[in-house]
Structure formats: C-alpha cells, structure tokens
C-alpha positions in Angstrom: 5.5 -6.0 22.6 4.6 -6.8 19.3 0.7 -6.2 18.5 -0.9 -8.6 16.0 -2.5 -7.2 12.5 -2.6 -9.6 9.7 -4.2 -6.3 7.7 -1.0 -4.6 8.4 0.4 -7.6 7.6 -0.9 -8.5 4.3 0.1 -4.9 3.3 3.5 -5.1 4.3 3.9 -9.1 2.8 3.1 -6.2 -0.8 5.2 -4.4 -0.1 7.7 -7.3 -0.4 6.2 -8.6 -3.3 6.5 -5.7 -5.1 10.2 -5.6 -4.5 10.9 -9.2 -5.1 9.2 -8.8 -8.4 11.3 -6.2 -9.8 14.4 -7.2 -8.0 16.2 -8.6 -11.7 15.1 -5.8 -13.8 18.3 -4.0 -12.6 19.8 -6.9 -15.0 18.7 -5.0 -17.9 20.9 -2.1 -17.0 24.0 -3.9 -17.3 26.3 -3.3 -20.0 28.7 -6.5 -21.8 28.4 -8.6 -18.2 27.0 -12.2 -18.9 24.5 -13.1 -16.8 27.1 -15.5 -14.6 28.9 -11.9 -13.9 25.6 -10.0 -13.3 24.4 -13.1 -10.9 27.2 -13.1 -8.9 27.9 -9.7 -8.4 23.9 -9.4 -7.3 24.3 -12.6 -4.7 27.2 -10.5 -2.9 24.6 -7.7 -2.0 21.1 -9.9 -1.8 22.4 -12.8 0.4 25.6 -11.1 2.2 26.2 -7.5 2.4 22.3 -6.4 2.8 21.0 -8.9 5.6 24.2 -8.2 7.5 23.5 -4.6 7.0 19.5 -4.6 7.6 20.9 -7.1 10.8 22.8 -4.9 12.3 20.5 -1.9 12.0 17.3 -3.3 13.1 18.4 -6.0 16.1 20.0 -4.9 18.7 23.4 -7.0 20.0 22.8 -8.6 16.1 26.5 -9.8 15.8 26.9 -11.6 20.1 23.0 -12.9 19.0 24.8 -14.6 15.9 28.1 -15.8 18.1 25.7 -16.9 21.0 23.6 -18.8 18.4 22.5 -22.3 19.3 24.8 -24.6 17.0 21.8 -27.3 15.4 19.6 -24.5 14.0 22.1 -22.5 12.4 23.9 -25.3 10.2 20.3 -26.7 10.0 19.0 -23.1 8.4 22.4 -22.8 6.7 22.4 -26.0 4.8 18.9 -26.1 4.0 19.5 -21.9 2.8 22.6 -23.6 0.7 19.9 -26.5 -0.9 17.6 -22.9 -1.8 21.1 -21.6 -3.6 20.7 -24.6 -6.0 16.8 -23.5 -6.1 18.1 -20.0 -7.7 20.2 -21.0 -10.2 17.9 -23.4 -11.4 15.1 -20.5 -11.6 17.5 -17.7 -13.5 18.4 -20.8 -16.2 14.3 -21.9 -16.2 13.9 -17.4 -17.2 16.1 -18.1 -20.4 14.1 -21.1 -21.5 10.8 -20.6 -20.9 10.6 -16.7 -20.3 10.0 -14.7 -16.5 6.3 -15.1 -16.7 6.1 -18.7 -16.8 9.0 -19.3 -14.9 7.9 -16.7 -12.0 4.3 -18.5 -11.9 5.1 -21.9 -11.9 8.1 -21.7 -9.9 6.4 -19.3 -7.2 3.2 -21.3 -7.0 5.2 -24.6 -6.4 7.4 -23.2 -4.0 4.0 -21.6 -2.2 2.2 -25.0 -1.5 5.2 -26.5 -0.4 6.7 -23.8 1.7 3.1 -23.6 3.7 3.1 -27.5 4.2 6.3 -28.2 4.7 7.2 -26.3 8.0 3.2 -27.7 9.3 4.1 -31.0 8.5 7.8 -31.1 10.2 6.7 -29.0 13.2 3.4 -30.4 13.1 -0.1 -28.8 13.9 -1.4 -29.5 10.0 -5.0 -30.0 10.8 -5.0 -27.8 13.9 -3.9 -24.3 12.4 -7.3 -24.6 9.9 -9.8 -26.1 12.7 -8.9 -22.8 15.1 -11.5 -19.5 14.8 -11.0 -17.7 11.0 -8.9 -21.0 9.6 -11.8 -22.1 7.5 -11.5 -18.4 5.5 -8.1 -18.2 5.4 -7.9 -21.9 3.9 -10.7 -20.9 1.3 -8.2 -17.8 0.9 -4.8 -20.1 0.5 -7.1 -22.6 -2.0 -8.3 -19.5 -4.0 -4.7 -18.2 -3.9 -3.2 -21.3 -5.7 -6.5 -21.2 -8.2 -5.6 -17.4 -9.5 -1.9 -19.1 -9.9 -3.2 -21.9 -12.0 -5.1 -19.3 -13.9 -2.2 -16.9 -14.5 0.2 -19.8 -15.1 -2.8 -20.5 -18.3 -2.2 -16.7 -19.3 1.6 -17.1 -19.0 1.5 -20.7 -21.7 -1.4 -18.6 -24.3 1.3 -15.7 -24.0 4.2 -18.5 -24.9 1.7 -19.9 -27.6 0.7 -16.2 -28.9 4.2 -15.1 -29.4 5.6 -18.3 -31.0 2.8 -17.8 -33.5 3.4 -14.0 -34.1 7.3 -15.1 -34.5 7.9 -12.4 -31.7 8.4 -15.6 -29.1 12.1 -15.7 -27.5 14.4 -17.7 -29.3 15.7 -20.7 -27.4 12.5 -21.3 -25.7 12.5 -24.6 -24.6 9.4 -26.1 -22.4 11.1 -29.2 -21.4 14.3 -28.1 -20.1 12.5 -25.1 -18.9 9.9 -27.4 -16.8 12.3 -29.2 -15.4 14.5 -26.2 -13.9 11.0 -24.5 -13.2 10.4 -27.5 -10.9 13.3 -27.8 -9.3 13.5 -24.0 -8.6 9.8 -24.3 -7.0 10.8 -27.2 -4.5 13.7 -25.7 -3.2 12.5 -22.2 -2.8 9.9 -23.5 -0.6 12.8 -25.4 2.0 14.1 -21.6 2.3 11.0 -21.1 4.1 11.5 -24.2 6.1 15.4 -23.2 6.7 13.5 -19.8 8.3 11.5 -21.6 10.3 14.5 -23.9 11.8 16.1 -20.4 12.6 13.2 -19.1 14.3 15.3 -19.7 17.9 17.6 -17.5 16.7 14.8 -14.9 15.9 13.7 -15.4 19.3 16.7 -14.8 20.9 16.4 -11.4 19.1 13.3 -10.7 20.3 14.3 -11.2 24.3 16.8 -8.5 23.1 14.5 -6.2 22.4 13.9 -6.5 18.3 10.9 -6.6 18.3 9.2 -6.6 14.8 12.3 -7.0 13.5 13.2 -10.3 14.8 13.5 -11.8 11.7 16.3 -10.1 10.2 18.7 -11.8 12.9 17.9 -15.3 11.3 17.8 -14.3 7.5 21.6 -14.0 6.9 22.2 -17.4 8.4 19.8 -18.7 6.0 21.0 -16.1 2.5 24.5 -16.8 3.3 24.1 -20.7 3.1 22.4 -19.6 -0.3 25.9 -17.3 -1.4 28.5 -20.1 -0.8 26.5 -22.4 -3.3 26.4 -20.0 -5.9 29.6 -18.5 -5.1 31.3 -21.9 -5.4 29.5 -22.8 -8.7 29.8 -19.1 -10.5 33.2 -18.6 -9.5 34.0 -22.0 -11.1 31.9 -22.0 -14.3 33.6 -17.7 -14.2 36.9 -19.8 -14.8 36.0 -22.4 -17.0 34.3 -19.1 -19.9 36.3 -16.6 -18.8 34.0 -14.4 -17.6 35.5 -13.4 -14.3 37.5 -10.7 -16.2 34.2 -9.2 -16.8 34.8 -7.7 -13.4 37.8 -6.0 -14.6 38.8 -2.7 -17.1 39.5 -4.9 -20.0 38.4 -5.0 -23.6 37.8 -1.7 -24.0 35.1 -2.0 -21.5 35.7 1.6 -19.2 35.7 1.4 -15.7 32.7 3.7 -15.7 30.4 1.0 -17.3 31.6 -1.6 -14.5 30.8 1.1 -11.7 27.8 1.3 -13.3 27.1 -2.3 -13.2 28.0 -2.5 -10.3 25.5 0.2 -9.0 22.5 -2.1 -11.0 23.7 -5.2 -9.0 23.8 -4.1 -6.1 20.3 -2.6 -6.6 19.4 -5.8 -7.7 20.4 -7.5 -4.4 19.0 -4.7 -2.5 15.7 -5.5 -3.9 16.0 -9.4 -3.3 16.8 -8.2 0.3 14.3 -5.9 1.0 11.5 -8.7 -0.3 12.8 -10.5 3.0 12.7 -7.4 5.2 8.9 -6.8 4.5 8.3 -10.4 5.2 9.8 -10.7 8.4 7.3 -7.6 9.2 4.6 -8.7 7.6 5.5 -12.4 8.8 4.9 -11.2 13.1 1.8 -9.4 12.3 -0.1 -12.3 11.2 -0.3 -13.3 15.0 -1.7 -16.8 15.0 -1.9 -17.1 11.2 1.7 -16.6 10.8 1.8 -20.5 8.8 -0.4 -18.3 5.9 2.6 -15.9 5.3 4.8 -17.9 3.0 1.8 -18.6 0.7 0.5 -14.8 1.0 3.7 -13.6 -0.1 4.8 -15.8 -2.4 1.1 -14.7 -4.1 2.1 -11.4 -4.1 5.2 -12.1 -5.4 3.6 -13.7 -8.7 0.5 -10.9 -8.7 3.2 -8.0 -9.1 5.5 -10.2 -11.5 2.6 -9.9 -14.0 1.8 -6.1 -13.1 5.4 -5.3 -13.6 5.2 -7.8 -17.2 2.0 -5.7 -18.5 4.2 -2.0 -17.4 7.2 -3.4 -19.2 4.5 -3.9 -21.9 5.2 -7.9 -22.2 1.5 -8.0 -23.4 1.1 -5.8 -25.8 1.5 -8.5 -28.5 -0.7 -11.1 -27.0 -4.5 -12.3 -28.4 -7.1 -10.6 -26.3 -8.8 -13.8 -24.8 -5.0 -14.1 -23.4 -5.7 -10.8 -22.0 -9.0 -11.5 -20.5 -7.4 -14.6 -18.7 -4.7 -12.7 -17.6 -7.2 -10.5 -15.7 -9.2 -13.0 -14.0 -6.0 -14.8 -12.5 -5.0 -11.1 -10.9 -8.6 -10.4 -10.1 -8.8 -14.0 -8.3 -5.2 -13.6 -6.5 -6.6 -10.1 -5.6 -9.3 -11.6 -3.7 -7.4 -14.4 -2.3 -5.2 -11.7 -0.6 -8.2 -10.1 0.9 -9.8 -13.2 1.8 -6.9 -14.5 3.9 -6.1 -11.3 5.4 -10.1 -11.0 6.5 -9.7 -14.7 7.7 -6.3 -14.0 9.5 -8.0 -10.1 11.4 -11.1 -12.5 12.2 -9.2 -15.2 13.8 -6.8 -13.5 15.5 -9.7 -11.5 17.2 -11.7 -14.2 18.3 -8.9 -15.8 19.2 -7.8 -12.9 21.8 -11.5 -12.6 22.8 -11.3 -15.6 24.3 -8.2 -15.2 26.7 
C-alpha cells in the first residue's frame, strides 16, 4: 500500500534533479570520441540497458508485465518516447550553440509548462486539479516555479552577454540556431511526460503485482526505448556518413584502455539520465493527489541544480556581479517555489483524506 507524502516526494523529485543535472558531465571524461560517439554510446545505457535493469530489480514479474502489456498504450508511450528522441538531439546540438545554461533553462522551463498541461488537457480534469483543498498553493507554487525560471533564463543571457564582452564567450555561439533547437527540445521533452502518462496502465499492472512504489519503472523502458531507436537510427547513420563509428574501435593510435575508459564515462552518463527517472517515479506516487505537479516540480529541480552544478564547475566566475545577484534571486525564487508546492501538495493531500 503506498502512503502519500509529497514532502518525501519533493525530496526524492531532488534527488532526481540532481542526477539529471550532472548526468553529461561524464562527457568531459572522454578522450578523442566526438560527441555523435559519446551520445550514442550514453543512449545504450540511459534508455536501454538501465531501465531494463532498474525494471527487473524493482517490479516483480517485470518482463510477463511487459509481454502481457495492453497493445494501444505501449506503441502509444513508444512513439510518443521516439517523438522525445528527436527532443534530445535537438537539446545536445542547442548546448553547442548557445551554451548548457541557456539551453538547460529554456529548454527545461518549456518542457515544464507543457509537460504539466499537456497530460490535464488530454486526460482532462484542467480546472479541477487547482479548485480541490491545497490547489490554490500549489498553483501559486507551479506560477512562482516558472517565474525563478524566467529569472535564471535572464542570468543565463547577461552570462552569454558578459562573456562575449570579456572574449571568454564560446566560439560558435549562435542564438538563432540555438533558439530554435532550444524550442524544439522544450516541446518534445514535455510529450515524454505525456508518453508516461499513456503508460500509466502498464504501471498499474505493476502495481496489482505487488511494486509498489516502484510502479513506474515497469512503464519507463517502453517509453526510453522508443527514445533509443530514434537516436540509434540517426547516429548510426550520420556515424557512417563522418566516420566516426570507428571511434568505437582500437584505431589510430587510440589504446583500448582509453575506449574502456570511455566507455566507463558513458555508461555513467546513462546511468545518471536513468536514475533522474528512478527518483521520479518515487517521488511521482508520493505526491498522492498532486501527482499532475511532479513533472513541473522536477523539471524545476532539474534547472535549480543545472545552475548549482554551473557555479561548482565555476561557469561564473567571469561574469559581472549584477549577473550574479540575478543569478541568486532565480535560485532563491525556485527554492521557494519547491517548498511552496510541496506545502500545498502535504496540505491538500491531508485535507483531502480528512474528509474520507
């Protein structure tokens, strides 16, 4: 039986954030792989090898629950985890235009408006889901979530601006292009969280088999692996076309040793990616009735820890300090939004049960 706790929750949708956000600096490990190699070799263990692994450890009967699975969610989750594979190529070519900062917060804060509104609008309940006991706090909590977003997105241009103008800026930077990627990445990473939701009957069928709080993990591979065959497909074929698929190999002088080693970084890499799934499907159950506020709460996190990870990497260091000071206030007000909708959420839910 699971017990509601969107307190629990909230901490556990951190703990996911803080492993999403540091899930590509494995790629900076990596010695003479382009980033095709490096994306390809990660995809194996984030959206194959690790949610079949985390599956079959956490849900009971996980591979007759995947068999037995009712045929029109599973293409539907598949095909619309394959539309979220064009999503995350589009967000690791926005990273080399526009930096991970900017890409990270406008990509993220798309894809968490439209990953919250998407599944109320298609499953329906839109207006219902703020009216019930606690949804007027944890709406003024989602609102103030976007507004720290907006406001770190403002630090993440005046960084841009700063480092252009200190010649320190990345070379290639291109806001156009990069926009345009950034967008695209921010729409379709919010249909992976509608492809979970139209593989919640699967996660159900989990549950009846005694998962529990790990229901989740029977639906995410349906929905990761859809991701893998649209980046398989497309890396394998642009691998071909540069010749970079021998990257895989002891060529070039390039020892074995090194391509272990890389090998090791990717699949950290995807472990990480994973494991930003695993915390959410946790965290995801204990928000009880408030469940619709995850995708938004975690994708919040995700961008809060980005930036924390940025300043420790010492991305910063160079910018002006009124960059700094806005910097602050869009973690300070994404800090409160996460305690606001996680007060709203505990509220709620115990009215809510009061009441039965």
């Amino acid at each position: 039986m699971i017990t509601p706790n969107p307190i629990v929750g909230t901490g556990l949708h951190a703990i996911g954030g803080i492993s999403a956000a540091s899930c590509y600096l494995p790629n900076t490990q990596t010695k003479k792989w382009s980033w095709g190699t490096f994306w390809l070799a990660q995809a194996l263990f984030a959206w194959v090898i690790m949610p079949l692994v985390v599956g079959w450890l956490t849900v009971p009967g996980f591979f007759q629950i995947l068999t037995d699975a009712p045929a029109k969610p599973f293409w539907i989750a598949f095909l619309l985890g394959g539309a979220y594979g064009f999503g995350s190529m589009s967000f690791g070519k926005a990273i080399n235009h526009i930096g991970y900062s900017l890409t990270y917060t406008l990509a993220i804060g798309i894809s968490a408006v439209l990953g919250t509104i998407f599944p109320l609008m298609i499953f329906g309940g839109l207006g219902d889901f703020f009216t019930k006991p606690g949804g007027d706090i944890v709406l003024t909590g989602m609102i103030l979530s976007m507004l720290g977003v907006i406001v770190c997105g403002w630090a993440g241009f005046k960084k841009e601006k700063d480092l252009n103008a200190t010649k320190i800026g990345k070379a290639g930077f291109n806001m156009a292009v990069g926009l345009l990627l950034t967008i695209v990445a921010g729409v379709l990473s919010g249909v992976f969280n509608l492809s979970l939701e139209y593989g919640q009957p699967i996660a159900d069928m989990a549950a009846q088999n005694g998962a529990d709080n790990f229901e989740g993990n029977a639906k995410m591979v349906i929905s990761t692996s859809g991701c893998f065959v649209v980046n398989f497909i497309w890396f394998v074929v642009v691998g071909f076309r540069k010749g970079t698929l021998k990257e895989f190999l002891p060529q070039n002088g390039l020892p074995g040793i090194i391509i272990f080693r890389n090998w090791l970084w990717s699949a950290l890499a995807g472990t990480l990616w994973t494991m930003q799934f695993f915390f959410y499907g946790l965290g995801h159950v204990k928000m009880g009735n408030f469940q619709f506020a995850s995708w938004v709460l975690h994708m919040s996190m995700l961008i809060f820890f980005s930036y924390i990870v940025g300043v420790l990497l010492k991305e910063w260091k160079s910018v002006k300090p009124k960059t700094y000071i806005v910097l602050i206030i869009g973690l300070l007000t994404l800090i409160a939004s996460f305690c606001i909708t996680s007060y709203g959420s505990y509220i709620g839910e115990q009215l809510i049960n009061n009441s039965h």
